[in-house]
N, C-alpha and C positions, 0 to 999 in steps of 0.2 A: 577532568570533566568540564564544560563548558557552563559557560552560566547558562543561568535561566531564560535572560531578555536574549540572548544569540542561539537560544533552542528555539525560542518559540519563533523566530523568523527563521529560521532556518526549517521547521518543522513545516510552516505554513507553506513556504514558497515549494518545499517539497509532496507535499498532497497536492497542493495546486499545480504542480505540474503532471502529477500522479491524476489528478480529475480531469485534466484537458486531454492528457493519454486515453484515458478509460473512456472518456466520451466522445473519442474518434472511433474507436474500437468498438463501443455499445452498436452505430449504426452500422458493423458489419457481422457480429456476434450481438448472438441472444442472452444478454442482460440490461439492467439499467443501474444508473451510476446515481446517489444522492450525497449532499454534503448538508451535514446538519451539526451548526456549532463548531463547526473544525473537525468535525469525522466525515471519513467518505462511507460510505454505504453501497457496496456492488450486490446486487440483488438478480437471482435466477428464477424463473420461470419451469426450468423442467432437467431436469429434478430439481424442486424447490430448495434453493438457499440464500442464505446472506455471509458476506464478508464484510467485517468491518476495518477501518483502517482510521486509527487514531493518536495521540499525540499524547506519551506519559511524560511532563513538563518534573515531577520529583525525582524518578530517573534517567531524563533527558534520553529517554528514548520512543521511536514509532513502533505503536503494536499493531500486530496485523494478527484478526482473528480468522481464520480459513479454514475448511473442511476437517475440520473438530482439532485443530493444534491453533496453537497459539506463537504468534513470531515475534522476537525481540529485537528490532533493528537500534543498532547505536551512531553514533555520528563519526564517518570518517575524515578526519581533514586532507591528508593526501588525495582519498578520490573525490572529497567536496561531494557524497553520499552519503544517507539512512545504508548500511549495510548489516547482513547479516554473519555474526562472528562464524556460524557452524561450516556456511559453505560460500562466502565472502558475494552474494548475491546483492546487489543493491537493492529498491524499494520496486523500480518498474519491475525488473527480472522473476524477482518472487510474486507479483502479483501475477506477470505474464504466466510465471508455472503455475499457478492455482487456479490461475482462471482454466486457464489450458486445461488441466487435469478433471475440473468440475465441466468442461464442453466436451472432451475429450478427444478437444485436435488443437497441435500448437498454433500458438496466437504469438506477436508480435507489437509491446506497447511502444 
């Protein structure tokens, strides 16, 4: 497991790349993207929702809360990725699918 001081940069620069994604994306899809404290906030309009995407610093992983499941990404050092163990998805990919799924046409972050 990685330390804590090398999560939490490594957490950071990864939503920060993850909100510059999302707010290219926001001006061609119907949502809006907020960061508040180190959480991103993707917010829909119709049908109303929120996703959250946050940063668990005690198990050094990024949660992503999304159409009522909950993701556990951990840190890969080979792909220098947040990835997802179940179906080896990195952090943009999974949000690209959930956005996708919540607009219901694929998106590209």
């Amino acid at each position: 497991m990685i330390d804590e001081q090398s999560f939490r940069k490594l957490s950071e620069d990864a939503i920060e790349q993850l909100q510059r994604a999302l707010l290219k994306a926001a001006d061609t899809y119907d949502f809006e993207v907020d960061n508040n404290q180190g959480a991103l906030t993707v917010e829909f309009e119709d049908p109303p929702a929120r996703f959250v995407v946050s940063p668990n610093a005690p198990v050094r992983q990024i949660w992503v809360s999304a159409r009522v499941k909950s993701f556990k990404l951990d840190w890969d050092e080979a792909r220098s990725a947040f990835v997802l163990a179940a179906d080896q998805r990195d952090l943009k990919q999974l949000m690209a699918g959930v956005i996708g799924e919540q607009l219901g046409e694929e998106i590209t972050l």
